[in-house]
N, C-alpha and C positions, 0 to 999 in steps of 0.2 A: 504494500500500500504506500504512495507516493506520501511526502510530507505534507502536503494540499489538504489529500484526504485527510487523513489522520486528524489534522487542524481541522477540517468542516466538521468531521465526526463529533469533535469535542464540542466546538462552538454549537451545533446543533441539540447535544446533550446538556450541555449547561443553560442553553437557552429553554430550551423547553422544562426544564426545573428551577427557572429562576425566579425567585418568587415573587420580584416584581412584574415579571412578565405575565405568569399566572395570575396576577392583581390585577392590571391591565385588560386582561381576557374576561377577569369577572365583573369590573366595573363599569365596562364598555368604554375604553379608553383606546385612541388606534396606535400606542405605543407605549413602552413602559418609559418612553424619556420623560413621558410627562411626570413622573416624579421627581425628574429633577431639577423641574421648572419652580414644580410643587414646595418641594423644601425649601429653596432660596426666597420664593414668595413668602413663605409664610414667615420665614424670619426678617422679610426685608419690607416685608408691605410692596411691591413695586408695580400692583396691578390693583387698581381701586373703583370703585361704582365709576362710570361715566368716561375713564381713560381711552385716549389713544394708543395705539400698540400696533406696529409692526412686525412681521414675522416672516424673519429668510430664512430659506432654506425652509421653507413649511412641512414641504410633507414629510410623512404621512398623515401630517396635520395633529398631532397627540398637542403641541404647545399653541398651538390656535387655538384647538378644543377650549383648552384652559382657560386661553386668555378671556373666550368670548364669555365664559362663564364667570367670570371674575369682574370683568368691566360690565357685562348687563346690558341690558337692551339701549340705557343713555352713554353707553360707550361704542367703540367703534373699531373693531379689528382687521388689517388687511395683512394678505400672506402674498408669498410667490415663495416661486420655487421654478428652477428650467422641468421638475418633472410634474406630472397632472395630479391634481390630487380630489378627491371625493368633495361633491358641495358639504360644505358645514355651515348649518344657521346660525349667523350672526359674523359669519364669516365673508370679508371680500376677497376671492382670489383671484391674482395675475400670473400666470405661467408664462415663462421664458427667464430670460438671463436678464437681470437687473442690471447689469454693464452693456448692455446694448441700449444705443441713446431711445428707439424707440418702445421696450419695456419701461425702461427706467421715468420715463411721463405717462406711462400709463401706470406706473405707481402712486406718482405723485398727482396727478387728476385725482385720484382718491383720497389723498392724503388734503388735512388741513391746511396749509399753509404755517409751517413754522408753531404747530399745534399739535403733534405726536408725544406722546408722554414717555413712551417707552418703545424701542426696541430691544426684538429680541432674534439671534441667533443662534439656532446649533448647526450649523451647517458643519460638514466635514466633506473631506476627499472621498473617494471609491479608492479603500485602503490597498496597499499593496502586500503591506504587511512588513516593509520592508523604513525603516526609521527615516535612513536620509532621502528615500521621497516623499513620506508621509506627512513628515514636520512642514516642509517648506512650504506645503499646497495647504495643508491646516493656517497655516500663519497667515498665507495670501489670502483665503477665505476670512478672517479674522481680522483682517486688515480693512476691506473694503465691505466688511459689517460694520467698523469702527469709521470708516469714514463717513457712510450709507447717515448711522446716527448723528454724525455731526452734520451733514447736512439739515435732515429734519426736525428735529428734536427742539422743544419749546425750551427756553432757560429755565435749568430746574428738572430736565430728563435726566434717564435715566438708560441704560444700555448694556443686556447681559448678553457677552459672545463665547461660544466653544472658542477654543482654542491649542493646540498641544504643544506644551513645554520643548526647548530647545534653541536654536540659535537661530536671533532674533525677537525670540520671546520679550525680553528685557525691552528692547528698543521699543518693542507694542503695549509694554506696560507704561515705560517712560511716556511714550503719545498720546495713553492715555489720562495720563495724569496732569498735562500738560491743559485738557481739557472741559477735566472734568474735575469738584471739587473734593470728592472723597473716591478711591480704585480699591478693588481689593478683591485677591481670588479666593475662590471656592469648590470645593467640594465635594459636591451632594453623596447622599450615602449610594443612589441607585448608580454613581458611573461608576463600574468595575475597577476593583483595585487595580488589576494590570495596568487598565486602560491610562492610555498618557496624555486623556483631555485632561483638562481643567476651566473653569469658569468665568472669565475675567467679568467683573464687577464693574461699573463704570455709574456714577453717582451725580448729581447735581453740576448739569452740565454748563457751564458756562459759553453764552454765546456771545463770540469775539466781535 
């Protein structure tokens, strides 16, 4: 058996025994990351009755889910994502690549003007498995989440992006702090130990 296999074997086995994933399955959630959207709200407040919220990299839509449920019918949720994702009520979606000039106004046609309260990203690469390609495409995607939010984002936003640790990291921490008036990574208990995301925190955004 090739090391591939071996690897899916495992991944498949732990996935289906994972007991946020089985949580997910039973609460009707379309992913277990929505936990980890979940824990960092609940200690951070970042999603309140009436909010604006953003959401790249959406699908399978599990931190949409969330958001819409959290902001309420006087709030206003919009996602994309380049792949298609299920309607969710309360939810506005735009498919394609947000770096193409014309996605990228078809998001903001949606968007308030200078009146979004929050973005949020988990976006990641289509891993290879392999570190020194995995980090740099992690970083790039975290990068142009972090710019994405300083465009929109009202003074006073806020902005959680995946991200995975390594070279360059620092310099996206530095940018962010550069911007925002409190940064700080996290956590959550559902991202897998192995795994080498992490959270970057991006707090009370100052607009220059």
């Amino acid at each position: 058996m090739s090391r591939r296999s071996r690897s899916s074997d495992r991944w498949l086995r732990e996935h289906f025994t994972d007991r946020f994933v089985q949580r997910a399955q039973s609460e009707g959630w379309r992913s277990r990351a929505v936990f980890k959207l979940e824990e960092i709200d609940r200690r951070e407040k970042l999603l309140k009755p009436g909010a604006v919220c953003l959401d790249l990299g959406a699908a399978p839509g599990a931190w949409s889910q969330y958001a819409a449920r959290q902001v309420g019918r006087t709030g206003q949720v919009i996602a994309t994502d380049i792949l298609p994702m299920p309607e969710l009520v309360g939810v506005q979606f735009v498919q394609g690549d947000f770096r193409e000039q014309e996605v990228f106004e078809r998001v903001l046609s949606l968007l308030p003007e200078r009146r979004v309260d929050v973005v949020l990203s988990d976006m990641a690469p289509n891993l290879s498995g392999v570190d020194v390609i995995d980090q740099p495409r992690s970083l790039h995607l975290a990068e142009l989440a972090l710019d994405m939010a300083q465009r929109v984002l009202k003074p006073g936003g806020d902005a959680l992006i995946k991200v995975f640790q390594g070279a360059g990291f620092q310099e996206l921490v530095q940018g962010a702090r550069e911007g925002f008036g409190r940064v700080k990574l996290v956590k959550p208990q559902a991202s897998r130990s192995r795994s080498p995301e992490i959270y970057l925190l991006a707090m009370q955004f100052r607009l220059v």
